[in-house]
N, CA and C atoms as a LAMMPS dump frame, in Angstrom:
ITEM: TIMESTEP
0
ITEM: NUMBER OF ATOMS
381
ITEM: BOX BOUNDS ff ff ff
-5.0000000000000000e+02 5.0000000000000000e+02
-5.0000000000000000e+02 5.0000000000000000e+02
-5.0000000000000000e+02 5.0000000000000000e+02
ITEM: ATOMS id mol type element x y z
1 1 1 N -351.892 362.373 223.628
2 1 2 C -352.211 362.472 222.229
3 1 3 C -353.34 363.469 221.987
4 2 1 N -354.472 363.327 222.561
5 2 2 C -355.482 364.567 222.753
6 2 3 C -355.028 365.593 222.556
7 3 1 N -354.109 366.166 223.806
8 3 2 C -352.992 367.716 223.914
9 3 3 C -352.705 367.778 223.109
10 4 1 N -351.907 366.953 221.683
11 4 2 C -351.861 367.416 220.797
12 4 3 C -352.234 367.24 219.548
13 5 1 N -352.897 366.953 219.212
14 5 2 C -354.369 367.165 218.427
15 5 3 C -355.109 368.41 218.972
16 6 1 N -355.433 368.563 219.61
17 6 2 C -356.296 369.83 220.344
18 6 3 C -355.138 371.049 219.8
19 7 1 N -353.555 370.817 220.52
20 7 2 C -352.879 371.914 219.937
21 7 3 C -352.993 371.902 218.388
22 8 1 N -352.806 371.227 217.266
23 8 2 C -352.735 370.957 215.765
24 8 3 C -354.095 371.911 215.825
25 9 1 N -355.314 371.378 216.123
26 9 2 C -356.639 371.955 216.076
27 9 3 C -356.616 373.188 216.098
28 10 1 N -356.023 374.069 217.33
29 10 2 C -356.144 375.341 217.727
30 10 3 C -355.085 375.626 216.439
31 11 1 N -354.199 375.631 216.206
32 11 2 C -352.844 376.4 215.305
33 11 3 C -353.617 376.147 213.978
34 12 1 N -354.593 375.332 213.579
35 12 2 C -354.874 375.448 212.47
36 12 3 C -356.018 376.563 212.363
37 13 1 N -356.788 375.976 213.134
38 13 2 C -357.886 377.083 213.607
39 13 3 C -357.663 378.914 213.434
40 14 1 N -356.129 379.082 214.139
41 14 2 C -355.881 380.229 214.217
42 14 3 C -355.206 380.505 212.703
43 15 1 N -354.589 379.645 211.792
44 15 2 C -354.469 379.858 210.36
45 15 3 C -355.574 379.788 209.58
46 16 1 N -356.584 379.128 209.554
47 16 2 C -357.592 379.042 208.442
48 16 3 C -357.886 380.443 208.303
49 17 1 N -358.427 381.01 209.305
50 17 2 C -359.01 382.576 208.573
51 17 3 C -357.874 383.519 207.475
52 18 1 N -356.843 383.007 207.529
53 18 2 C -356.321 383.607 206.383
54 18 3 C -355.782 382.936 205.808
55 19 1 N -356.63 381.798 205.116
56 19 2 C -356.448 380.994 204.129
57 19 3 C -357.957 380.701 203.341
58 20 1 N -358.907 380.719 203.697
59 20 2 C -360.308 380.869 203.45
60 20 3 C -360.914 381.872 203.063
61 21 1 N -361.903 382.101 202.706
62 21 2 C -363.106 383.449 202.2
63 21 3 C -362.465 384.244 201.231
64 22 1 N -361.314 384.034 200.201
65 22 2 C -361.009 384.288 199.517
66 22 3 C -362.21 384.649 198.65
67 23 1 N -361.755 386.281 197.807
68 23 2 C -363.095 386.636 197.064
69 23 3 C -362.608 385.997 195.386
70 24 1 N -363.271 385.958 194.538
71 24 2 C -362.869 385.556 193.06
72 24 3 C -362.516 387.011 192.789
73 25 1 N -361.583 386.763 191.961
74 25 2 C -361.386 388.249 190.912
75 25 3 C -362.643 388.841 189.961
76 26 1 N -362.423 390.219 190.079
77 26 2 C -363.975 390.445 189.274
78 26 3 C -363.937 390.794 187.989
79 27 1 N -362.702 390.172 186.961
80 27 2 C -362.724 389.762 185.528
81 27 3 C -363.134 388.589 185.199
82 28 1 N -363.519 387.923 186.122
83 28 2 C -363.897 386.287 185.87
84 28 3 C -365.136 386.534 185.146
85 29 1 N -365.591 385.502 184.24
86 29 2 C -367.176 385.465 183.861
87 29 3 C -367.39 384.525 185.001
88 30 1 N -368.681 383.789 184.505
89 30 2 C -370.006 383.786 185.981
90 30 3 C -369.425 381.976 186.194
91 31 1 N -368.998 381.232 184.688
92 31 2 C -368.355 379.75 184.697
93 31 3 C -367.444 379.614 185.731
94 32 1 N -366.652 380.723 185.61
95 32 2 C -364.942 380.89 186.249
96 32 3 C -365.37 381.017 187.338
97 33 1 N -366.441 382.049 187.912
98 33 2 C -366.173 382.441 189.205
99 33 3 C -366.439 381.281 190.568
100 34 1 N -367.979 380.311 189.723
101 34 2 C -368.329 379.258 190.427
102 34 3 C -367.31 378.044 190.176
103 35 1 N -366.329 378.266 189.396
104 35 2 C -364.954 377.341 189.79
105 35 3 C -364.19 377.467 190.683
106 36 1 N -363.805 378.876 190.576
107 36 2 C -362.739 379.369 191.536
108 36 3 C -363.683 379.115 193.261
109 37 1 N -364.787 379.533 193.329
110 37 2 C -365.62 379.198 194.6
111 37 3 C -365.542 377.279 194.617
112 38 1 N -365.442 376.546 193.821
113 38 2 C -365.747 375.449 194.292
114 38 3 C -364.385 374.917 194.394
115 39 1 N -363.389 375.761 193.741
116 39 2 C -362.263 374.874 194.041
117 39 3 C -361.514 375.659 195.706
118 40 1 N -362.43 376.399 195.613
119 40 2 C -361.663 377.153 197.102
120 40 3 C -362.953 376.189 198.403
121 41 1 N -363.815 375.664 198.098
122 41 2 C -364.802 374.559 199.086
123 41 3 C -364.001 373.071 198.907
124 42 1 N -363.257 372.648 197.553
125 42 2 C -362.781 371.402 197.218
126 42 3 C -361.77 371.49 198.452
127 43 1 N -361.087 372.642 198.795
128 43 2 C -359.644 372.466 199.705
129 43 3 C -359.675 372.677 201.133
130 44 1 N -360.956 372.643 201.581
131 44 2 C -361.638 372.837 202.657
132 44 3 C -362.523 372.127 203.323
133 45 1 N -362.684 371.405 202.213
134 45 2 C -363.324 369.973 202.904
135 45 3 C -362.365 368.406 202.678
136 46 1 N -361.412 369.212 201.874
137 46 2 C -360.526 368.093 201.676
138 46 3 C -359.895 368.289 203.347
139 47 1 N -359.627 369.549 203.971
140 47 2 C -359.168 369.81 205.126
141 47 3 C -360.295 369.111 206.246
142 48 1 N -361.401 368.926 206.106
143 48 2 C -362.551 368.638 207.111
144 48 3 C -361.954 367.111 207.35
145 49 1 N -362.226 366.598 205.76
146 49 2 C -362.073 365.198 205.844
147 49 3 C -361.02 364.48 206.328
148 50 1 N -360.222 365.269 206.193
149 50 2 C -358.311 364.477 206.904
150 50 3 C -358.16 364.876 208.155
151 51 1 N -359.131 366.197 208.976
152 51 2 C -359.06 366.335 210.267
153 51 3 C -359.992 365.295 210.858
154 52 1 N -361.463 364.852 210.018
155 52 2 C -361.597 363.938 210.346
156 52 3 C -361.192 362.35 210.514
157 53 1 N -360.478 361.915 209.569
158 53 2 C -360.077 360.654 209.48
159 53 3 C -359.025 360.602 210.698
160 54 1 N -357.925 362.196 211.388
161 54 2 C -356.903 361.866 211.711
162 54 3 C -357.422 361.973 213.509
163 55 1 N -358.654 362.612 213.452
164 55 2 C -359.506 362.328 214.894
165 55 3 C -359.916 360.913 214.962
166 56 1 N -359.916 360.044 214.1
167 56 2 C -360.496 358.785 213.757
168 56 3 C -358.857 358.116 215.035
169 57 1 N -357.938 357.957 214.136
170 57 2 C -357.287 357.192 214.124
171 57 3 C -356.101 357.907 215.833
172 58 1 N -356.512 359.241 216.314
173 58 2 C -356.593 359.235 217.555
174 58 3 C -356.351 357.923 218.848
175 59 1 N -355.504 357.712 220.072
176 59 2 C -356.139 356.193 221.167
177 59 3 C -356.184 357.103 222.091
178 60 1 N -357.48 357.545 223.05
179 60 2 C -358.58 356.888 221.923
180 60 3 C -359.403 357.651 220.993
181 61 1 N -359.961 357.121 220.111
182 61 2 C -360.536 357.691 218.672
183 61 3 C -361.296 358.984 219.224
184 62 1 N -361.181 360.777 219.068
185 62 2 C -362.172 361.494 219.094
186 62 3 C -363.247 360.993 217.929
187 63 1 N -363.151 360.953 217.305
188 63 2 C -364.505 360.451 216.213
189 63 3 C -364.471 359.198 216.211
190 64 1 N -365.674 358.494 216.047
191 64 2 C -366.345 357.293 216.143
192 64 3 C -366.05 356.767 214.349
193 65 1 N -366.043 355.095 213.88
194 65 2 C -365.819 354.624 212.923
195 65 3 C -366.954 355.425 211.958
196 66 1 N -368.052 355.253 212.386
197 66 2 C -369.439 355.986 211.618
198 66 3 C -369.327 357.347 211.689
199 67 1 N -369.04 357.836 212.082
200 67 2 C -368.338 359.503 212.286
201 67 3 C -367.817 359.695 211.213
202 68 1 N -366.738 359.165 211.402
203 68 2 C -365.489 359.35 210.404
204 68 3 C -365.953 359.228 209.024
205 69 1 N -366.304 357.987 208.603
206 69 2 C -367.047 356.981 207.535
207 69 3 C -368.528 358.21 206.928
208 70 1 N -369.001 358.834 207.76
209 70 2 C -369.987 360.093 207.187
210 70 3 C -369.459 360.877 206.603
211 71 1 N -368.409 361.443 207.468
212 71 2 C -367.177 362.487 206.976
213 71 3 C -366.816 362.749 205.42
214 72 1 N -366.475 361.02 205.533
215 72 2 C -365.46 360.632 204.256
216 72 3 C -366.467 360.512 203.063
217 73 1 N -367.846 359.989 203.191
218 73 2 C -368.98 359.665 202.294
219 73 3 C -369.469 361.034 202.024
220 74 1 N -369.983 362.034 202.815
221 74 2 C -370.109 363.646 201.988
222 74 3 C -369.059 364.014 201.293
223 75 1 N -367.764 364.382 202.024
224 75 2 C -366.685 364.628 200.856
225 75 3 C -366.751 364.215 199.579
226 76 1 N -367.101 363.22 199.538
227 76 2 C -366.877 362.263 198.19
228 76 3 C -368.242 363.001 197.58
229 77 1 N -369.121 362.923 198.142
230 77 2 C -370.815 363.368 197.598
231 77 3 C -370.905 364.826 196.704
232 78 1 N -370.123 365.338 198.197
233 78 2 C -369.649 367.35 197.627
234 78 3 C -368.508 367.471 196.689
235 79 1 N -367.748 366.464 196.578
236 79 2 C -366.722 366.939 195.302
237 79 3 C -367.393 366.687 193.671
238 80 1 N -368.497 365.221 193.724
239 80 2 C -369.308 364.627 192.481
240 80 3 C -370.099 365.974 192.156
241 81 1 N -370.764 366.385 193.264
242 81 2 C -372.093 367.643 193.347
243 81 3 C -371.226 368.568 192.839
244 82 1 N -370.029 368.957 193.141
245 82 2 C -369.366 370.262 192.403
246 82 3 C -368.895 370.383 191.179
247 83 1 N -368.668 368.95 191.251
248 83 2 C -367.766 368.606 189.55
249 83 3 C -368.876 368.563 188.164
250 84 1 N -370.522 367.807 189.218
251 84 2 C -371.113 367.664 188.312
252 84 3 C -372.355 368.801 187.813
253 85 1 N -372.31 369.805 188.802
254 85 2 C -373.122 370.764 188.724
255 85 3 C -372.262 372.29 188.73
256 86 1 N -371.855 372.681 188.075
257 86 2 C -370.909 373.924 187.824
258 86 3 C -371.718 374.879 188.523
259 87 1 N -372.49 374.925 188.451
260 87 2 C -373.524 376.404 189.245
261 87 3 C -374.965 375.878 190.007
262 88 1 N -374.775 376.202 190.847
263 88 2 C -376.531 375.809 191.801
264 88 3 C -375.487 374.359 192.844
265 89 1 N -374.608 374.523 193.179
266 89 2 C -374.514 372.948 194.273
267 89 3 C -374.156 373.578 195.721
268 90 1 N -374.47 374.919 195.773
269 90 2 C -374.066 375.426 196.991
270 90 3 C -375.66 374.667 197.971
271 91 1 N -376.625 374.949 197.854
272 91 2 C -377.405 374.377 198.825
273 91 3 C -377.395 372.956 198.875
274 92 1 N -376.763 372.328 198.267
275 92 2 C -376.874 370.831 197.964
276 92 3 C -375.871 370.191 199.018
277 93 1 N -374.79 371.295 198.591
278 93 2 C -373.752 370.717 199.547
279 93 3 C -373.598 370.721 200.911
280 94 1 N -374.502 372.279 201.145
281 94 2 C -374.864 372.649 202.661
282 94 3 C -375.895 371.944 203.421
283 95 1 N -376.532 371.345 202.506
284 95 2 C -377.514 370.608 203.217
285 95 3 C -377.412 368.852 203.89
286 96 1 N -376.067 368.662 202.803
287 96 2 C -375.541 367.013 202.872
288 96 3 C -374.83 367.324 203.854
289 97 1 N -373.687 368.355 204.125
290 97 2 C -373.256 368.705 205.387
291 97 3 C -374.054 368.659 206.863
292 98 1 N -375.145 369.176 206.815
293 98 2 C -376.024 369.281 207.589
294 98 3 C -376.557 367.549 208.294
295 99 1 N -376.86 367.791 207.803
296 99 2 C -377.561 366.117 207.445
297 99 3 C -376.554 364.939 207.681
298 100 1 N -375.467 365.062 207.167
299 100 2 C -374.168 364.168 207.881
300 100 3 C -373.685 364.579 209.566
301 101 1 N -373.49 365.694 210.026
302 101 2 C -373.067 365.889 211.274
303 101 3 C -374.697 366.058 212.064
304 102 1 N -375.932 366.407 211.759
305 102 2 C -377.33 365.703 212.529
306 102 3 C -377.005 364.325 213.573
307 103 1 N -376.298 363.265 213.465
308 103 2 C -376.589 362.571 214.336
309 103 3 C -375.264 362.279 215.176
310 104 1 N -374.065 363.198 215.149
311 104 2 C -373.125 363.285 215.411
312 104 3 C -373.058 363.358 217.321
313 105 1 N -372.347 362.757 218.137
314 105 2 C -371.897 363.335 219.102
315 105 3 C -371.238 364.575 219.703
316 106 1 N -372.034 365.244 220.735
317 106 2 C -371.44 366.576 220.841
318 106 3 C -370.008 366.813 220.695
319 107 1 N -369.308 366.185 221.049
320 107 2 C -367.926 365.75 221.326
321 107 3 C -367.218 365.561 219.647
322 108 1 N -367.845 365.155 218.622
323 108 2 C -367.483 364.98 217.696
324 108 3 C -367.676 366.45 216.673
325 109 1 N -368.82 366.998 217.168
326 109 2 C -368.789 367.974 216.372
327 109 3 C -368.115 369.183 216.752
328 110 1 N -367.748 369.133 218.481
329 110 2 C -366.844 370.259 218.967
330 110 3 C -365.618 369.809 217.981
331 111 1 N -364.984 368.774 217.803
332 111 2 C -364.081 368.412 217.375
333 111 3 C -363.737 368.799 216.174
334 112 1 N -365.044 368.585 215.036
335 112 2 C -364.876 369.388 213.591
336 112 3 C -364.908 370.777 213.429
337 113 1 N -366.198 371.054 214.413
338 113 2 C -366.435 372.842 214.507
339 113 3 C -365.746 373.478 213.542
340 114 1 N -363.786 373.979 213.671
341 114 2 C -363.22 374.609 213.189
342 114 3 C -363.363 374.81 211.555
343 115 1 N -363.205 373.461 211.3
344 115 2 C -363.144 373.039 209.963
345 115 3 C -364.964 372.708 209.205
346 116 1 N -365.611 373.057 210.008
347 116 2 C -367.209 372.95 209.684
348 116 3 C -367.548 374.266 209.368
349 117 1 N -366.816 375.154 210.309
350 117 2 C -367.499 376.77 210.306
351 117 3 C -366.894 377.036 209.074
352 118 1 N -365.372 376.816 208.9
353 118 2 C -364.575 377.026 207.84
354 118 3 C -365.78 376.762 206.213
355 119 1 N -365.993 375.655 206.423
356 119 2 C -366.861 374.923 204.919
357 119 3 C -368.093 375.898 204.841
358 120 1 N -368.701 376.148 206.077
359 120 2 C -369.836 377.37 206.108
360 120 3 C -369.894 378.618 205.51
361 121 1 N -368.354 379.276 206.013
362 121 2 C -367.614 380.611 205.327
363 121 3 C -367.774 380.264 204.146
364 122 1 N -366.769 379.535 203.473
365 122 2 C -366.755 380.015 202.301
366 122 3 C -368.21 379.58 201.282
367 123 1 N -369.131 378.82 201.682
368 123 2 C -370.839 378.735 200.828
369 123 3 C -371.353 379.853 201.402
370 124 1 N -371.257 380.784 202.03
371 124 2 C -371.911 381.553 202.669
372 124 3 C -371.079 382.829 201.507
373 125 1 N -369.415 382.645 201.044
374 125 2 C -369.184 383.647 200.284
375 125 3 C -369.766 383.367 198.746
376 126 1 N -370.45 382.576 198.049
377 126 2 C -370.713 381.7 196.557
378 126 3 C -371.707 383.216 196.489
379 127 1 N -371.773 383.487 195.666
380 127 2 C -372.938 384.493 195.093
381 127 3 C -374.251 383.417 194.967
C-alpha cells in the first residue's frame, strides 16, 4: 500500500507544476485578482488536505490521527481567513501553515512536502 501511495505521490507531484502558479489576468482590478489568487490556494490545499486525510487512512497510517486532524483544522482556518479577509491573508495563512506542520514527524512532512511546497508556490505568487 505504501508503493502505491508513494507512486499516486510522485505522478501527482510530477502534475502539480502544471496545474499551480497560475498568473491572474492583467485586466482584473486589485478585488478580482486577490480572488482569483485565493481561489487558486482554495484548490491546493483542498489537495494538501485529502493527501492528508488519505495518508491518514493508509495500514499502516503515514500520518498520525493528530497529523491528519492539524491538516484538516488549518484548511478549515485558511479557507475562513480567505473568505473573510479578501486582501492581506497571505501571511496569515503562511504562518498557520507553518505552525501546524512545526511539530510534525519527519516522516510526515516528507510525506506532505509535495503538496506543502505546492501551497508555498502559489503565496509566494499573491502580489
Amino acid at each position: 500500500m505504501i508503493r502505491i501511495l508513494s507512486a499516486v505521490v510522485l505522478a501527482c507531484a510530477l502534475l502539480v507544476p502544471a496545474s499551480g502558479c497560475a498568473k491572474a489576468p492583467p485586466n482584473l482590478t486589485p478585488a478580482a485578482t486577490h480572488a482569483f489568487y485565493g481561489t487558486q490556494l482554495i484548490k491546493d490545499a483542498d489537495r494538501l488536505r485529502d493527501v492528508a486525510v488519505a495518508a491518514h487512512a493508509t495500514v499502516p497510517p503515514l500520518l498520525s490521527a493528530p497529523e491528519t486532524l492539524a491538516v484538516v483544522q488549518w484548511h478549515k482556518a485558511a479557507l475562513i481567513t480567505i473568505h473573510n479577509a479578501p486582501a492581506g491573508w497571505k501571511s496569515t495563512v503562511l504562518t498557520g501553515l507553518d505552525e501546524t506542520l512545526k511539530n510534525f514527524s519527519p516522516k510526515a512532512r516528507e510525506t506532505l512536502s509535495p503538496y506543502v511546497g505546492l501551497v508555498r508556490a502559489i503565496l509566494q505568487e499573491i502580489p
